[in-house]
C-alpha positions in Angstrom: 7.2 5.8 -12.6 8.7 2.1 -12.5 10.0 2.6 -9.0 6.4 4.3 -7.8 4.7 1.2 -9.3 6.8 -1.2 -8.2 6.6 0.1 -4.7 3.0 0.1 -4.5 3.1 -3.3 -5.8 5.6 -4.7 -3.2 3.6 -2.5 0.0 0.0 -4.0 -1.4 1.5 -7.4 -1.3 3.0 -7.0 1.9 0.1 -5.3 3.4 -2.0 -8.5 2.2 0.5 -11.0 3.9 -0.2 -9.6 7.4 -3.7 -9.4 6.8 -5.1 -12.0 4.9 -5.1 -14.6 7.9 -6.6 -12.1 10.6 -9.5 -10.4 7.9 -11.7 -14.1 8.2 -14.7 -11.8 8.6 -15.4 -9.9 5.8 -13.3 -9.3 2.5 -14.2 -5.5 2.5 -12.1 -5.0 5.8 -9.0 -5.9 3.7 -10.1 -4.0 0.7 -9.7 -1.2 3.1 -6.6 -1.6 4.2 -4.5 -2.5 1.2 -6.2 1.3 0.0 -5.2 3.0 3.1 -1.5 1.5 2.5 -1.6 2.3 -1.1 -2.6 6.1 -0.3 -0.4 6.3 2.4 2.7 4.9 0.2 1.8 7.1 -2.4 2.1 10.1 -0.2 5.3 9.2 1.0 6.3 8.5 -2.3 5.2 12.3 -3.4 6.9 13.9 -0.4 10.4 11.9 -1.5 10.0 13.2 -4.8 9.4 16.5 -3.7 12.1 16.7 -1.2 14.7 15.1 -4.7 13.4 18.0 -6.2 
């Protein structure tokens, strides 16, 4: 559960590096893609656990 968290936490920061300087336009835009990140690193982080299993 640590790692999962810790995972998200590292890809939503990373995610917000990249686009914070080119989102000027509207805040939502980066809303959008730190949740598409967080759902796609989530899913990854399901199929991992799966395959461990």
């Amino acid at each position: 559960m640590t790692k999962k968290f810790l995972t998200l936490a590292a890809i939503a920061i990373f995610t917000l590096s990249f686009s914070s300087c080119r989102e000027k336009t509207t805040g939502e835009k980066v809303g959008n893609a730190v949740e598409n990140a967080v759902d796609d690193v989530e899913d990854a982080v399901d199929d991992v656990e799966d395959a461990v299993d």
